[in-house]
ZAMARGU-4260 file (C-alpha; in steps of 0.2 Angstrom, whole numbers, plus 5000, padded with zeros to 4 digits):
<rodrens>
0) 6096/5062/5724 | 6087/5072/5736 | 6096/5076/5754 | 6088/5073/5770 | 6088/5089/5782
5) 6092/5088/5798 | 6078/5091/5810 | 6079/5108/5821 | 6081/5107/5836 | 6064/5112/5847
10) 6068/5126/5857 | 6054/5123/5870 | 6064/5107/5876 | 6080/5111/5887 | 6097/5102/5884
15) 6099/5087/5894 | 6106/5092/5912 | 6124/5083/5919 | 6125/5075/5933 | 6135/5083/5947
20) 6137/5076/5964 | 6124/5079/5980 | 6130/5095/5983 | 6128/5103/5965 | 6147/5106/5962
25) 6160/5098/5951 | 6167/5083/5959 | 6186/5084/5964 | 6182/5104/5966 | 6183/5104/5984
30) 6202/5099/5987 | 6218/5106/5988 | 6228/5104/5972 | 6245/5094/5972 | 6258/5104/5970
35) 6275/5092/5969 | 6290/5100/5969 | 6304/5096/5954 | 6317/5084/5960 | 6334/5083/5951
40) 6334/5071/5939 | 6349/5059/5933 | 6352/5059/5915 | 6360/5046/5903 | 6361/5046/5885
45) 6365/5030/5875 | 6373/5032/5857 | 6369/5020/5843 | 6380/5019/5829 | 6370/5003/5821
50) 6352/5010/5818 | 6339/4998/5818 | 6325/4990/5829 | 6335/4976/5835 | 6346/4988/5841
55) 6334/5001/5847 | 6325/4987/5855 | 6340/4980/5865 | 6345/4997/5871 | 6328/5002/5875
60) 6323/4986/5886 | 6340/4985/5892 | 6339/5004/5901 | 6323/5002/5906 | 6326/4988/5917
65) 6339/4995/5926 | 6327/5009/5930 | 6329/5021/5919 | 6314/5029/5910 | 6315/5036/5893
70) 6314/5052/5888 | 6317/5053/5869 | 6326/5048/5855 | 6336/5059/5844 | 6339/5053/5826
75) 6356/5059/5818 | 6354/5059/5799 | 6365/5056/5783 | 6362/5068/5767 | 6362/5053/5756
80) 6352/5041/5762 | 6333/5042/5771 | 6341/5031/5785 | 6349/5037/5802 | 6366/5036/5802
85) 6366/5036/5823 | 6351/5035/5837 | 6355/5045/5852 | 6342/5038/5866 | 6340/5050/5882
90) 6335/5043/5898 | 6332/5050/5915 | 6329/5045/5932 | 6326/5053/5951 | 6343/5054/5959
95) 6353/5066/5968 | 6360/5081/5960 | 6379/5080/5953 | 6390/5085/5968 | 6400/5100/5961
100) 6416/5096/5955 | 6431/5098/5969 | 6442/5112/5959 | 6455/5116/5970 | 6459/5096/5972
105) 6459/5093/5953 | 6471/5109/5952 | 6482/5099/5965 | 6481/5082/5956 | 6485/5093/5940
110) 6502/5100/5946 | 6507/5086/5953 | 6506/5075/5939 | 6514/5089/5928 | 6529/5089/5940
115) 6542/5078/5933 | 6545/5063/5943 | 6558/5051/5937 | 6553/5034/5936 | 6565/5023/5947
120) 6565/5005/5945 | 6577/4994/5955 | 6594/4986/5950 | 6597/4968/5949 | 6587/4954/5949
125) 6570/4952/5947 | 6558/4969/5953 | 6548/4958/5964 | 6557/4947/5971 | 6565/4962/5983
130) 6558/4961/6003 | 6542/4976/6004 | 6552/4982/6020 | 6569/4984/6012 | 6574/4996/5999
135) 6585/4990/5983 | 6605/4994/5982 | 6601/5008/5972 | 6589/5016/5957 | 6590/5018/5941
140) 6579/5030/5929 | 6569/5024/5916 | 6580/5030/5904 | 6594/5022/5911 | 6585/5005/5912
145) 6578/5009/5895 | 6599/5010/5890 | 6601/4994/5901 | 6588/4984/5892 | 6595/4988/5875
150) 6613/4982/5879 | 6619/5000/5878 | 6632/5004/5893 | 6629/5022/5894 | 6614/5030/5890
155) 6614/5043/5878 | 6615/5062/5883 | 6599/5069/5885 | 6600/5086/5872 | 6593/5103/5879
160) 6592/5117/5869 | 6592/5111/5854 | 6590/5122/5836 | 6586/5117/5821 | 6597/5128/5807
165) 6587/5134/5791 | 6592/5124/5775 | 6602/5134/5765
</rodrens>
């Protein structure tokens, strides 16, 4: 079967013009461009350890509604299988930058919860039934309560320095 050939193209006749505005130039040419600087951005990243579309779904709509907008979806996969063992979903929104971390406060916080404190519980009758402006008989550490609670009259004798000998 014989094929039709395409028809050349006349060289006398000029390719069709485009239409530009009134004053000849590209539309839009005129103005400035918009230049928008990057504002920080909030992040949040949602882990799925059920991988399906019901549960893609749920998580999607639910971020999304509370303003978040997605960024991607990151698919975590099993050797065995051609299904995703866990989704990771990344969202991300305008906000405020992270405030830097306060060091020399956590450093604080740090120490002081190192130091050892003993806990002191007050003797007697109920803990809570004691006036807020008046302060118990006396305290007891919690390892004397501890003793207290289990009927034993004296604790036993906290051990320091204790070594263990090699079995021979």
């Amino acid at each position: 079967m014989p094929t039709k050939k395409r028809p050349r193209r006349r060289s006398e006749k000029p390719p069709p013009q485009r239409r530009r505005g009134q004053s000849g130039r590209r539309p839009g040419s005129g103005r400035a461009p918009v230049v928008r600087t990057p504002e920080p951005l909030q992040y949040k990243v949602v882990e799925l350890s059920t991988v399906d579309e019901g549960a893609l779904e749920r998580a999607l709509n639910e971020w999304t509604a509370k303003g978040w907008n997605l960024d991607g979806v990151q698919f975590a996969m099993r050797d065995a299988s051609k299904r995703p063992a866990m989704a990771f979903i990344f969202f991300t929104r305008p906000g405020a930058a992270a405030a830097e971390p306060d060091v020399h406060t956590a450093r604080e916080k740090l120490v002081r919860l190192a130091q050892p404190e003993p806990f002191v519980a007050p003797v007697g009758g109920n803990d809570w039934e004691t006036d807020a402006g008046s302060p118990p008989p006396f305290q007891l550490s919690a390892r004397e309560r501890l003793a207290k609670l289990a009927g034993l009259d004296e604790p036993e004798p906290l051990e320091e320095g204790l070594t263990l000998e090699p079995e021979e």
